[in-house]
Structures are given as C-alpha cells and as structure tokens.
C-alpha distance (Angstrom), angle and dihedral (degrees) to the residues before:
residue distance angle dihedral
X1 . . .
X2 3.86 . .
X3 3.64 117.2 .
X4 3.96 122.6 -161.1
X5 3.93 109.9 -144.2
X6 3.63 86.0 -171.7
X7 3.72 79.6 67.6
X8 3.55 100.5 45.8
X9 3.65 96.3 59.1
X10 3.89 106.2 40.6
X11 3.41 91.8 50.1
X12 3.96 97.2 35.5
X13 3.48 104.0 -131.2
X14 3.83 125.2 168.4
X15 4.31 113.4 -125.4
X16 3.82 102.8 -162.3
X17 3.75 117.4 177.0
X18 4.18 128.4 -155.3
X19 3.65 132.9 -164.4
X20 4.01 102.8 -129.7
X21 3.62 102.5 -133.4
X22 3.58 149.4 23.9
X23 3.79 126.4 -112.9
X24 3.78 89.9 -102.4
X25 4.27 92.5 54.8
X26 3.18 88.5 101.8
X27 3.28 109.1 41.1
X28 3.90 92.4 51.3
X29 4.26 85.1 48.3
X30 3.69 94.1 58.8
X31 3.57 94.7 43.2
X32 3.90 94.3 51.4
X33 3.60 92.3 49.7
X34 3.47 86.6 40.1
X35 3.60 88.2 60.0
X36 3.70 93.4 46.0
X37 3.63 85.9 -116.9
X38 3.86 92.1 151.4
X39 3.55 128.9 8.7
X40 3.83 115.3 -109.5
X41 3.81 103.5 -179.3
X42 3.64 101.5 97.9
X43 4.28 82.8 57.7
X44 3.75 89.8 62.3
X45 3.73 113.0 73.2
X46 3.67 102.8 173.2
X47 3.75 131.8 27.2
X48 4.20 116.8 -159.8
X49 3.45 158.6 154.9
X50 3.93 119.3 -60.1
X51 3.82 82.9 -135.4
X52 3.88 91.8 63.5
X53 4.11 94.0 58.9
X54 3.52 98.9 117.9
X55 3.80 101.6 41.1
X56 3.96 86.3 45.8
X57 4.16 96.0 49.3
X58 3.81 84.3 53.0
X59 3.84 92.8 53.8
X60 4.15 85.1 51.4
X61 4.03 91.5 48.4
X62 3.51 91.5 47.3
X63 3.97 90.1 36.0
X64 3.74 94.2 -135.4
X65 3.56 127.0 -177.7
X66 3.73 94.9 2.6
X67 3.86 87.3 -68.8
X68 4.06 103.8 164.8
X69 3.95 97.9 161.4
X70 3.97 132.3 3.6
X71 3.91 118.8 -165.9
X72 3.87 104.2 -147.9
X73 4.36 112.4 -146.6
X74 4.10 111.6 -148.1
C-alpha cells in the first residue's frame, strides 16, 4: 500500500496504526483448531514435503497457482 503524506497533511487526516492480536492469539488459534472447533481444510491448498519450503514460500509471495495456504509434512 502506498501512502501520500502530501495527502495526509493537506487534508488533515489521522494515520493510526494497531498490532492485530494479542499475545494469547495464538495460543487460543491452536487450541480451537486443536479442538476441531472449525474446520480448516478448505484453507490449506497444498500439502508437501518439509524439504520443498523455500520453493513453496516463493509460490505464496508470488501467489502462484492460486496457492493461498500450504501445510508442510516433516
């Protein structure tokens, strides 16, 4: 996202920034899943090889192949 300061102070807007979880998030994430509290299969669209992690992190920067989430196996 590009922001224009120029634009931020002749029309006096306000630029607040968050942090977009608490320490817990995680925690409570794992545990719901976990708990099979919700079902995230249909988030993961590829499972693979530990071994392929850095071929596989480029296909999600570069958002290849409709690739959204990949599960790696050990």
């Amino acid at each position: 996202m590009r922001l224009n300061v120029l634009d931020i102070v002749t029309k006096e807007l306000d630029v607040k920034g968050l942090y977009a979880y608490s320490p817990d998030s995680f925690t409570r994430a794992f545990n719901i899943i976990k708990d099979h509290k919700i079902d995230v299969k249909p988030l993961i669209t590829n499972v693979l090889p530990l071994e392929e992690v850095k071929t596989r992190f480029e296909m999600l920067h570069q958002k290849k192949h409709g690739v959204f989430k990949i599960l790696l196996k050990p």
